[in-house]
C-alpha positions, 0 to 999 in steps of 0.5 A: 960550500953548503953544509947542514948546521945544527943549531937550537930552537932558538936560533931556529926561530930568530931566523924565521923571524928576521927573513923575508919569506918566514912566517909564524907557521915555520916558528919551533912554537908552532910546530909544537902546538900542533902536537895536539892534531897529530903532528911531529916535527923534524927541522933542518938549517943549511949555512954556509962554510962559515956557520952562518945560517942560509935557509931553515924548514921545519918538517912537519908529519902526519900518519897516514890511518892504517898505513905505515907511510905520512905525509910531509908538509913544510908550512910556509918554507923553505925559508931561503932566499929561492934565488940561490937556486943551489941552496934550493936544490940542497935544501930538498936533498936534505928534506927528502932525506928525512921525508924517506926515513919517516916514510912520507909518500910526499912532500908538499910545500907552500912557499910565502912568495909573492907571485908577481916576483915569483913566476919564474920559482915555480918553473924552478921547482917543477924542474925539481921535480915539484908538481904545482897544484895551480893557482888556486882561489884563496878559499879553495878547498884543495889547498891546505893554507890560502894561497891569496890573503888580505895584508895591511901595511900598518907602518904607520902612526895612528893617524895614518892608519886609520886614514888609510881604511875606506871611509865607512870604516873609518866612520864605524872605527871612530864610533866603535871607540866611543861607544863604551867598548874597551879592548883589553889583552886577556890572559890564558884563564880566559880562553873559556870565554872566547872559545864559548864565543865561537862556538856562538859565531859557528853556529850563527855562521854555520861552521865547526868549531874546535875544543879549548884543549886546541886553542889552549895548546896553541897559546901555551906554545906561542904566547911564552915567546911573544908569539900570540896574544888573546883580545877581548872587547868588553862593554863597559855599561856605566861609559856606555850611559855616560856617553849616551847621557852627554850626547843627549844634553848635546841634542836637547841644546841644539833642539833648544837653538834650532827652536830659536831660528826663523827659517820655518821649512829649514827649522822644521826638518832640523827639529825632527831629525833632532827628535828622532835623534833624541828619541834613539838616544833616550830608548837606548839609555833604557836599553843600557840600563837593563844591561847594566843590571843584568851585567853590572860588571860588563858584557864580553861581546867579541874576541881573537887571537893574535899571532905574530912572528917578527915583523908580520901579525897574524889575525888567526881566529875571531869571534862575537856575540850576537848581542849588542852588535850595534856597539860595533866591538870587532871595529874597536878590536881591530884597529886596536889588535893592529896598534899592539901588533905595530907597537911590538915590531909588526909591519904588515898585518895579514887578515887571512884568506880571501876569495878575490871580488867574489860576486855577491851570492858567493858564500865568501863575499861577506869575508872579502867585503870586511877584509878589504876595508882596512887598508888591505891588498891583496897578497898573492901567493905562488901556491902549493907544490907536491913533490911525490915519493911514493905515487901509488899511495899519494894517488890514494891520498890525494885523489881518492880519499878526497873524491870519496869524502865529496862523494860521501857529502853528496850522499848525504845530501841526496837522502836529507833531500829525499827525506824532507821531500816526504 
């Protein structure tokens, strides 16, 4: 027999934590970071006569401007095994019980489950009474989380796991960590940093950016429970130039031997490259000097956060410089992120959303060319579900407001080009 169980933040958490189908989006943490946008949280935990837990949902609910009514939005739940068709059923009796007392107009969920074992949940959940929004693109727009995203295995020692990237990655990961960079776990005093970091890749990368009261409300929620940490990538000036240095020597020695060899055509085309290697070497020892100068103590050059809930981490948001991009500090990051992610309990490591092999005028081919490097498959999702409660206004919300937004966009759009066209 199921029953609703009333149990603490804590218990909530360890159960999200250890299931199969939890994600850090159904953590209590969350749900208090997002006080901040809007948000408020109710939760539910169904078990059976025993008292042991079968399935948890955090609610999450947002107002809806100059109505009385919300929106309802389970991110990433239930968490329940969707097999145990009577726990589903339960568990969505319950929900909308709550969804009607805050007066949501809908409740919409977007389950962690892989499709190809799943195809047969969504027939269950329209026969709930669920209206599924399609499989969408990982970048489409009309859904709230990415229904398809990038997920590395990362089970692995260290060894294995840079073998498992692509080959010019490996390459680019192996002279990132020689390059002078150092990746370090920063603290909360230094968010003002990565968040003047985005604010340069958005305006490089031509997106908005939010306010470090954001970025700060979420670290203070996830990172006390071990949740989310900050990463920085700092060049070290002074390696930098004793690396430079050594390898120069390496170069004037083998300069020194291929003068010795006999073979003319083969000791002229080695001797040259050797040249423009010594060459490259020397102009980018004058380059570091100045920046150790200018930056005596180091240059911060990139940064992220990382989230984790139980055996899954998160790369949530990142960010660099445009200076010094040769140094190649998102490499180093990376594979460090995903070392610290491992060592602390994670066995995947998810990227975050994708558009599938876009071609390559797609403004999304950039992302999916970086994400498909590191070992990653792609993790498809069933997709987003809504169940309706109050259809006029949902209409409204759903439809209308979106195609007013497209059609404010357009407007825009058409008076710019119609201005530039003077």
């Amino acid at each position: 027999m199921l029953k609703l169980l009333n149990i603490i933040n804590k218990e909530h958490n360890r159960f999200v934590e250890s299931h199969p189908c939890g994600d850090l989006l159904q953590l209590t943490d969350w749900a208090q970071s997002k006080r901040l946008t809007g948000w408020y949280s109710r939760r539910i935990a169904v078990g059976d006569e025993t008292g042991k837990i079968l399935g948890t949902a955090m609610l999450l609910f947002k107002k809806v401007p100059k109505t009385g009514s919300t929106l309802c939005y389970i991110s990433r739940g239930f968490v329940c095994d969707f097999n145990n068709r009577p726990l589903v059923e339960f568990m969505l009796k319950e929900a909308l019980k709550i969804a009607e007392d805050e007066n949501a107009y809908a409740i919409k969920i977007d389950p962690d489950l892989p499709l190809d074992e799943h195809r047969g949940t969504i027939e269950f959940l329209k026969s709930l009474g669920f209206r599924h929004r399609g499989l969408q693109d990982g970048m489409s727009k009309d859904n709230i989380q990415p229904r398809q995203t990038m997920v590395a295995d990362i089970e692995k020692d260290d060894k294995e796991l840079l073998q498992s990237f692509e080959r010019n990655n490996r390459t680019k990961v192996r002279n990132a960590a020689r390059r002078g960079t150092v990746v370090y776990k920063a603290g909360r005093n230094e968010l003002a940093i990565f968040v003047e970091l985005m604010k340069e890749t958005g305006e490089r990368d031509g997106f908005l950016t939010r306010d470090i009261t954001y970025f700060e409300s979420m670290y203070d929620h996830l990172n006390p429970h071990g949740h989310m940490e900050l990463f920085l990538v700092k060049l070290i000036p002074e390696d930098v130039s004793a690396s430079l240095q050594e390898d120069l020597m390496k170069v004037e020695k083998d300069i020194e031997k291929a003068a010795r060899k006999k073979d003319s055509s083969k000791k002229e085309n080695q001797l040259k490259d050797l040249e423009n290697r010594r060459e490259k070497l020397s102009k980018q020892l004058v380059e570091i000097e100045v920046i150790k100068q200018e930056h005596p103590e180091g240059v911060i050059l990139s940064g992220a956060l990382l989230a984790q809930s139980g055996h899954k981490a998160y790369y949530l948001y990142g960010a660099s410089s445009d200076s010094y991009r040769e140094y190649l500090p998102n490499h180093n990051m990376q594979f460090e992120m995903m070392k610290y992610a491992r060592d602390n309990g994670a066995k995947t490591y998810d990227f975050g959303g994708v558009s599938v092999s876009p071609p390559q005028d797609s403004p999304h081919f950039g992302l999916w060319q970086f994400k498909k490097v590191w070992g990653t498959e792609v993790s498809e999702k069933i997709g987003e579900f809504d169940y309706v409660i109050n259809q006029p206004l949902y209409t409204l919300a759903e439809v209308g407001v979106p195609m007013f937004q497209k059609g404010k966009v357009k407007l825009n759009q058409l008076i710019r080009n119609r201005r530039r066209g003077r």
